[in-house]
PyMOL Python script that loads the backbone (N, CA, C, O; Angstrom):
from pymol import cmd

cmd.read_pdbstr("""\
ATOM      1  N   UNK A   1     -18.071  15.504  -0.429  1.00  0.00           N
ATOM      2  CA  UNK A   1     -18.348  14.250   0.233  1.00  0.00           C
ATOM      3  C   UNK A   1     -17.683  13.116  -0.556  1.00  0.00           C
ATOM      4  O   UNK A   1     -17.693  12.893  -1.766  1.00  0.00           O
ATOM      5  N   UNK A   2     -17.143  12.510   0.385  1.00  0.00           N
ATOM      6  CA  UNK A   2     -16.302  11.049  -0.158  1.00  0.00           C
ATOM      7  C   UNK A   2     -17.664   9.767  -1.003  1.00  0.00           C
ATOM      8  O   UNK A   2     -18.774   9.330  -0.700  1.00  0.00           O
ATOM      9  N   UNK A   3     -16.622   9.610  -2.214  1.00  0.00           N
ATOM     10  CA  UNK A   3     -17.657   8.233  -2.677  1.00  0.00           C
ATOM     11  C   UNK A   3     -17.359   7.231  -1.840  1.00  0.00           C
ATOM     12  O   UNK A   3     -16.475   7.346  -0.991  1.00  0.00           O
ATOM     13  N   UNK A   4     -18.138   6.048  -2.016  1.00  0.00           N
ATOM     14  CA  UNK A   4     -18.476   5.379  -1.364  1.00  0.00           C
ATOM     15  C   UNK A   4     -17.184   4.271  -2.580  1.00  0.00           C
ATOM     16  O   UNK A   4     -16.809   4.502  -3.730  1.00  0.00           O
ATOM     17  N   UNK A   5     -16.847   3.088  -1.606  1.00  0.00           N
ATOM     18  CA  UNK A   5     -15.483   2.594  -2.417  1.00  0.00           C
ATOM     19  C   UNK A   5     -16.423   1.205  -2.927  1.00  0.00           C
ATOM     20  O   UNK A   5     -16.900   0.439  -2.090  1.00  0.00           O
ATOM     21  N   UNK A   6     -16.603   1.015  -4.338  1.00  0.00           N
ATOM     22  CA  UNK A   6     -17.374  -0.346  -4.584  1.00  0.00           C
ATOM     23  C   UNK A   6     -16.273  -1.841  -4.093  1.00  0.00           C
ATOM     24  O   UNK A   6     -15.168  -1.759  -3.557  1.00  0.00           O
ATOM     25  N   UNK A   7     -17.076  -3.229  -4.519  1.00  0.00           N
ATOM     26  CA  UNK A   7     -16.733  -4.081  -3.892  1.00  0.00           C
ATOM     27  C   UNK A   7     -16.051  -4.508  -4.946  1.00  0.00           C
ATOM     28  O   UNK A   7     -16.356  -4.064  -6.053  1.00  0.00           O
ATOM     29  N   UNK A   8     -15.243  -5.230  -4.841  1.00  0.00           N
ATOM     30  CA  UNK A   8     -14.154  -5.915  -5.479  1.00  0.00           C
ATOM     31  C   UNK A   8     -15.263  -6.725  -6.140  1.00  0.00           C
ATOM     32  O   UNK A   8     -16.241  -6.990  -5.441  1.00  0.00           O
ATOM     33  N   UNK A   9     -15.218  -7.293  -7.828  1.00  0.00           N
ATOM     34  CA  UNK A   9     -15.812  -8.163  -8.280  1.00  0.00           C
ATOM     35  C   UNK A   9     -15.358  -9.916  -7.989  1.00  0.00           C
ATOM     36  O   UNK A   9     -14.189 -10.058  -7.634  1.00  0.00           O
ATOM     37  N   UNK A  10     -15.989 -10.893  -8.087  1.00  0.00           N
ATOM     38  CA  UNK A  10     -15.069 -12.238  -7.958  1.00  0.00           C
ATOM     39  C   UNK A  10     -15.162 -12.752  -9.348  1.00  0.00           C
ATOM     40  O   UNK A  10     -16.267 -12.742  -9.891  1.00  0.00           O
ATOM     41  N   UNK A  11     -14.395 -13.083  -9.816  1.00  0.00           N
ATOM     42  CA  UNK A  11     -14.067 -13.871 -11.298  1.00  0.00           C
ATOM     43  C   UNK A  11     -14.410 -15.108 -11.067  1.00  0.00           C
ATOM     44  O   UNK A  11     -14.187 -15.709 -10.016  1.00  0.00           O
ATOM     45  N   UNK A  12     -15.195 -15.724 -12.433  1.00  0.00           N
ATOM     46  CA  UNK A  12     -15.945 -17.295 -12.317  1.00  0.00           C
ATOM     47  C   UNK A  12     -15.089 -17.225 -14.149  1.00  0.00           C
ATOM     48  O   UNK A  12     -14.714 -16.434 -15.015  1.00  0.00           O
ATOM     49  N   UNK A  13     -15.191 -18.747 -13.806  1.00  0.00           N
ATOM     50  CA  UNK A  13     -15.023 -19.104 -15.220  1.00  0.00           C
ATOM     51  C   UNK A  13     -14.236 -18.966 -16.153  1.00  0.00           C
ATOM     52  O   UNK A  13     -13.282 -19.725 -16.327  1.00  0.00           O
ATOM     53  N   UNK A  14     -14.539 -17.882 -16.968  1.00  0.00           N
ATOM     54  CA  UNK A  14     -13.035 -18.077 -18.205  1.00  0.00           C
ATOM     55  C   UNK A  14     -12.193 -16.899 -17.934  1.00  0.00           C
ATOM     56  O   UNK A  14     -11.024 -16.813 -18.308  1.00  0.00           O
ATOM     57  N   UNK A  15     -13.128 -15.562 -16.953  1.00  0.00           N
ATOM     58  CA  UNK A  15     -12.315 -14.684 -16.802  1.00  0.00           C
ATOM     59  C   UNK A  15     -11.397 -15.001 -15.891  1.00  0.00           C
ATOM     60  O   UNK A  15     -10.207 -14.715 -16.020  1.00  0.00           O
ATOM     61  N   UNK A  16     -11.965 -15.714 -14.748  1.00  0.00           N
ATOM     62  CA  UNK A  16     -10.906 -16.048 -13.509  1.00  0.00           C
ATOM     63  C   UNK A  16      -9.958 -16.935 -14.323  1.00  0.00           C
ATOM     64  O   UNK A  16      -8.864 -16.571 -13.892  1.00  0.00           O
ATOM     65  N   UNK A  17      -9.680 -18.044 -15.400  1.00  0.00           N
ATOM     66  CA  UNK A  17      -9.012 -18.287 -15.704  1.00  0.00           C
ATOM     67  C   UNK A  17      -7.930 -17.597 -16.681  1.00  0.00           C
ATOM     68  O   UNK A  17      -6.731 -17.875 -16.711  1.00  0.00           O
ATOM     69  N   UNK A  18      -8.625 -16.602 -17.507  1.00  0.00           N
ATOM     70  CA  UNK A  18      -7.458 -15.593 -18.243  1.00  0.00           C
ATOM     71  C   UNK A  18      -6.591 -14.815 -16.855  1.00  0.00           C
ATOM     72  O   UNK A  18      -5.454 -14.344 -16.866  1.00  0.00           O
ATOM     73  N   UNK A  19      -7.357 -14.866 -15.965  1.00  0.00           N
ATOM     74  CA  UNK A  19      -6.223 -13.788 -14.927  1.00  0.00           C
ATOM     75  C   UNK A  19      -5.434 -14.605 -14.487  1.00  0.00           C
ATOM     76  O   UNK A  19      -4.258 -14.241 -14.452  1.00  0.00           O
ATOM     77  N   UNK A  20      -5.647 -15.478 -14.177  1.00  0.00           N
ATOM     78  CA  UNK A  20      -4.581 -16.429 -13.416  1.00  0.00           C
ATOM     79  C   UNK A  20      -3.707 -16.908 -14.414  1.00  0.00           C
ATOM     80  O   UNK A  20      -2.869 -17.571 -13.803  1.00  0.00           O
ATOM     81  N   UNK A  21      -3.335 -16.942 -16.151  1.00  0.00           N
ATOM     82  CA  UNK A  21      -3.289 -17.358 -16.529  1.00  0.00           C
ATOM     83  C   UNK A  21      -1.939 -16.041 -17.435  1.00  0.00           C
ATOM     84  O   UNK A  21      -0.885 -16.208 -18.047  1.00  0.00           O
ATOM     85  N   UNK A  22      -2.641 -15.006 -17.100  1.00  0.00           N
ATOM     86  CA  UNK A  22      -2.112 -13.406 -17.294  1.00  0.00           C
ATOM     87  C   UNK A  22      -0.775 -12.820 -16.070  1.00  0.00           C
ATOM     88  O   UNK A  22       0.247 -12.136 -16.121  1.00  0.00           O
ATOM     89  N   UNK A  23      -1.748 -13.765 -14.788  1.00  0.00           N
ATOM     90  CA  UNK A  23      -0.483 -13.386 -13.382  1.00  0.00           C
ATOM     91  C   UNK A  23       0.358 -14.115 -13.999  1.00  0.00           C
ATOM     92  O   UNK A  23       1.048 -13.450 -14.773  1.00  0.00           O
ATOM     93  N   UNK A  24       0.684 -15.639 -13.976  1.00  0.00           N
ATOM     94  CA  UNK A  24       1.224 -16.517 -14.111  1.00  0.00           C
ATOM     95  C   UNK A  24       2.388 -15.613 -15.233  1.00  0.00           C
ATOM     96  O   UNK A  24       3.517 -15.326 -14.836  1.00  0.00           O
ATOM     97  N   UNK A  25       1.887 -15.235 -16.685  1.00  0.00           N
ATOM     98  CA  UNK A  25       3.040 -15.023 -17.008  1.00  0.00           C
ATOM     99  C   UNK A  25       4.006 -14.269 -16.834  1.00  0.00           C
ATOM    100  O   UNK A  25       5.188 -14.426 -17.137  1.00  0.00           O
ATOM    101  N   UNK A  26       3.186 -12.948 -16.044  1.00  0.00           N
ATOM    102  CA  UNK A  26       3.771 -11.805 -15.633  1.00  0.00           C
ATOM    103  C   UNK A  26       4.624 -11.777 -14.493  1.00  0.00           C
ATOM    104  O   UNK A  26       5.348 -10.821 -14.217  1.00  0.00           O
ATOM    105  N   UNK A  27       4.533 -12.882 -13.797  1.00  0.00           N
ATOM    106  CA  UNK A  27       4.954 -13.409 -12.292  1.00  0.00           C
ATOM    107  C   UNK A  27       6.519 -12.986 -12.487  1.00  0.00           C
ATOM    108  O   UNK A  27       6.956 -12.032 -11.843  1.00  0.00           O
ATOM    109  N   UNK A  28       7.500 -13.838 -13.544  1.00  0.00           N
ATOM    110  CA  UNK A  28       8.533 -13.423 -13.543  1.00  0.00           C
ATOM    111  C   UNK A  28       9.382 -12.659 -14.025  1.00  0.00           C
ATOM    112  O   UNK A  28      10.607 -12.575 -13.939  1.00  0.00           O
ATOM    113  N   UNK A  29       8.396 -11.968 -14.679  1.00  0.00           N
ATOM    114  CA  UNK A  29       9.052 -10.227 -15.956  1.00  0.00           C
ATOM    115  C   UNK A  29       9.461  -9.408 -14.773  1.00  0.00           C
ATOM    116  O   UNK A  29       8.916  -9.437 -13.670  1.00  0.00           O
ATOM    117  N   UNK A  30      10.494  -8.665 -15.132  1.00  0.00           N
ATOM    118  CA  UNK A  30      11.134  -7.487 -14.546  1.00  0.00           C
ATOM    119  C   UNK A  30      11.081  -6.161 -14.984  1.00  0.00           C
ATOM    120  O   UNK A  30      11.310  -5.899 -16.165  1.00  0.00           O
ATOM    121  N   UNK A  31      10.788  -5.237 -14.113  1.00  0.00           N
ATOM    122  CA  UNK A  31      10.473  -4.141 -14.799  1.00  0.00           C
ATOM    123  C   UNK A  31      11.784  -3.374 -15.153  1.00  0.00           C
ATOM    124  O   UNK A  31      12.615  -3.231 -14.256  1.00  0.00           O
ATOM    125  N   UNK A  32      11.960  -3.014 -16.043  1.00  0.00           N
ATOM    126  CA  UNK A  32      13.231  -2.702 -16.380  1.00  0.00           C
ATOM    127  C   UNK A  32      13.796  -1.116 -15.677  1.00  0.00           C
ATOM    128  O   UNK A  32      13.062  -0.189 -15.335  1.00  0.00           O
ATOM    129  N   UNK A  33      15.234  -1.162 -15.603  1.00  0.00           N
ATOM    130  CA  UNK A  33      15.736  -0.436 -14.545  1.00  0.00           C
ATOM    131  C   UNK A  33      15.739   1.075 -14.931  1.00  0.00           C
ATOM    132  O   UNK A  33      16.814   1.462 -14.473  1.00  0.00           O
ATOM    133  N   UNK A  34      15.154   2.102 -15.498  1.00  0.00           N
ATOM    134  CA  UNK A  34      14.790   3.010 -15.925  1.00  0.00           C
ATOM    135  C   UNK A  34      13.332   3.042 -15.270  1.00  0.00           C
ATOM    136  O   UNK A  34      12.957   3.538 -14.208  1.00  0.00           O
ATOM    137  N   UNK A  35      12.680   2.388 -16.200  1.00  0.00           N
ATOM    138  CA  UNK A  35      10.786   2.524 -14.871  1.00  0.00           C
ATOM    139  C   UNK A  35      11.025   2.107 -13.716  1.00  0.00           C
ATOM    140  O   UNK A  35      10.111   2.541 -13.015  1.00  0.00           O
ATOM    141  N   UNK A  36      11.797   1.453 -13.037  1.00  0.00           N
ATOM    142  CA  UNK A  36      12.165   1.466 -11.727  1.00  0.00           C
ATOM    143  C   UNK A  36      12.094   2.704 -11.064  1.00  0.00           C
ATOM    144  O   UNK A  36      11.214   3.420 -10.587  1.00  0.00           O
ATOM    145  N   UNK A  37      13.619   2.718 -11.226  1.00  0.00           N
ATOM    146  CA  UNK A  37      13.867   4.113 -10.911  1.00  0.00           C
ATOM    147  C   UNK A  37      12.918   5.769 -11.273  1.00  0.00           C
ATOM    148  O   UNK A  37      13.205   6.871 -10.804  1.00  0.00           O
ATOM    149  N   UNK A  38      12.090   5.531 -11.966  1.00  0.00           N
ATOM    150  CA  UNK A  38      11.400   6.885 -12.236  1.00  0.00           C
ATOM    151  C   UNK A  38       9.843   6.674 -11.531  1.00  0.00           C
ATOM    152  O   UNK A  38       9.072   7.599 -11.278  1.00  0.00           O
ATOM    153  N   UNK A  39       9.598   5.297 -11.297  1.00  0.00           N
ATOM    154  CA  UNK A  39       8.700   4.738 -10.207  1.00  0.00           C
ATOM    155  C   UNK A  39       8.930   5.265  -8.924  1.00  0.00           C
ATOM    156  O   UNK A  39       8.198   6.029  -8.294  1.00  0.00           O
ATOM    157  N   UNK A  40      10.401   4.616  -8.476  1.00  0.00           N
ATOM    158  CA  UNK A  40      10.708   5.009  -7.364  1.00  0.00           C
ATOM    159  C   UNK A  40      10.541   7.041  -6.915  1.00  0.00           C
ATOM    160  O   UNK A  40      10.109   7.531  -5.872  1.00  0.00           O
ATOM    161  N   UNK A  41      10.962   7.613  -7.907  1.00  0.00           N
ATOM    162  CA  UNK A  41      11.660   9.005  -7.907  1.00  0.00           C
ATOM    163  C   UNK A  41       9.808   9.197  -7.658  1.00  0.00           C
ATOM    164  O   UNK A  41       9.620   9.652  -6.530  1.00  0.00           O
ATOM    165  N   UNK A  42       9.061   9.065  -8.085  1.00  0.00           N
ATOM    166  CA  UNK A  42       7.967   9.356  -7.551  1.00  0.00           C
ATOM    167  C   UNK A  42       6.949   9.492  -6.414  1.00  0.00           C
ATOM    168  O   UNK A  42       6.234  10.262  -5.773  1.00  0.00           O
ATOM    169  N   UNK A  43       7.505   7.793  -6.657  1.00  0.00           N
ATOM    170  CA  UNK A  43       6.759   7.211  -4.727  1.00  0.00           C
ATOM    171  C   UNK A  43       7.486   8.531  -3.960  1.00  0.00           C
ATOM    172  O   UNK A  43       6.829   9.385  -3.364  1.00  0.00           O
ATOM    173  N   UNK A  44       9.323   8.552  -4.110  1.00  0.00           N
ATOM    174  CA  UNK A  44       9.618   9.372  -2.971  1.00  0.00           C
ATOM    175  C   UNK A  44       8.896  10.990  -2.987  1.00  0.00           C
ATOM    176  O   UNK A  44       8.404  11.544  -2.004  1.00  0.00           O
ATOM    177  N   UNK A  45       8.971  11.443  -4.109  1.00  0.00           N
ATOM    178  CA  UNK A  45       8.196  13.254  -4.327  1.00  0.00           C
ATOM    179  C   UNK A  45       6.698  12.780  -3.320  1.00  0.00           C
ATOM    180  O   UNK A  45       6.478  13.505  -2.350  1.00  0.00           O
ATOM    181  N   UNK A  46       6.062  12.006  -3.485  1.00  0.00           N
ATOM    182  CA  UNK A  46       4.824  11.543  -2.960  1.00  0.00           C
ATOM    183  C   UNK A  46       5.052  11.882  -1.322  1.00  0.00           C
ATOM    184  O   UNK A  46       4.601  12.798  -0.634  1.00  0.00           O
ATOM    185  N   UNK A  47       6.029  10.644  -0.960  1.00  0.00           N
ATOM    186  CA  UNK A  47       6.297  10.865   0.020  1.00  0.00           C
ATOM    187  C   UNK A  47       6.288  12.255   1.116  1.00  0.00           C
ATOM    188  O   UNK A  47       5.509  12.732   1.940  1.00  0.00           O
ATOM    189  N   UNK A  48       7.705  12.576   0.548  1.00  0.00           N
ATOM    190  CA  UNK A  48       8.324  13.707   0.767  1.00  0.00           C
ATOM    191  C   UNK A  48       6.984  14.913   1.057  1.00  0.00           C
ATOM    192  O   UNK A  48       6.877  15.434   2.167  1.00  0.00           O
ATOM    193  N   UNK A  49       6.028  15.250  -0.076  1.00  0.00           N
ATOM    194  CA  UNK A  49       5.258  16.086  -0.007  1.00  0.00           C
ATOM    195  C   UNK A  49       4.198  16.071   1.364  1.00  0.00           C
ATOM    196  O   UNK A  49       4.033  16.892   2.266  1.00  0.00           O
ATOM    197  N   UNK A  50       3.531  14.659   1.056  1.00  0.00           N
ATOM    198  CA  UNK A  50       3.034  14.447   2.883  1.00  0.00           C
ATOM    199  C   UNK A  50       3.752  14.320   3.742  1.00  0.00           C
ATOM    200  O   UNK A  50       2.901  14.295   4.631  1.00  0.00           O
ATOM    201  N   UNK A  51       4.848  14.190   4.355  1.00  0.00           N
ATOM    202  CA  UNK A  51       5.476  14.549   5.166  1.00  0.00           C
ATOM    203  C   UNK A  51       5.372  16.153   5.567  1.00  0.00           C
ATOM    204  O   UNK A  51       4.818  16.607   6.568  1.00  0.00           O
ATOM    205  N   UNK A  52       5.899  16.726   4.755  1.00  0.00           N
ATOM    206  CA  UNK A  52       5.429  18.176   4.818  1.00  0.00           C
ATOM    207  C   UNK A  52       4.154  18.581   5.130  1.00  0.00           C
ATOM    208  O   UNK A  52       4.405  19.707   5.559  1.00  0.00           O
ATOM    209  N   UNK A  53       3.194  18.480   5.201  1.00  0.00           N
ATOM    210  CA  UNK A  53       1.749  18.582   4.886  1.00  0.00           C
ATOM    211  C   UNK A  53       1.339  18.151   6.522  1.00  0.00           C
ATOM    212  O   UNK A  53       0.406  18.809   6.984  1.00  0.00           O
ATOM    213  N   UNK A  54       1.783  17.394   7.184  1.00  0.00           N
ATOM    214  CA  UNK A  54       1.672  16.403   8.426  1.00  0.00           C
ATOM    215  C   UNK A  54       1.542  17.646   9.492  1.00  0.00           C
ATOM    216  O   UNK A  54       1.423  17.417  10.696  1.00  0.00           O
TER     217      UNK A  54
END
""", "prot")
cmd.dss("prot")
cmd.show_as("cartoon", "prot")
cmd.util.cbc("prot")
cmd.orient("prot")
């Protein structure tokens, strides 16, 4: 039997401000082109496998 999916928490205060503060710097970093690509090579095996499975 499937769990049950909890609720997203809402951030008050200093945590909501470290995250926004954490996006912000991360906003314009690039993931470099090696984890890209071995990201990608995954998503597709992912893919690929449900397709099959269908």
């Amino acid at each position: 039997m499937a769990k049950p999916i909890k609720e997203t928490p809402i951030l008050y205060g200093k945590d909501s401000d470290r995250f926004l503060k954490e996006v912000k710097e991360n906003e314009n970093k690039k993931v470099p082109a090696k984890q890209y690509r071995k990201a990608v090579s995954a998503y597709n095996k992912i893919i690929n496998n449900s397709k099959t499975r269908l």
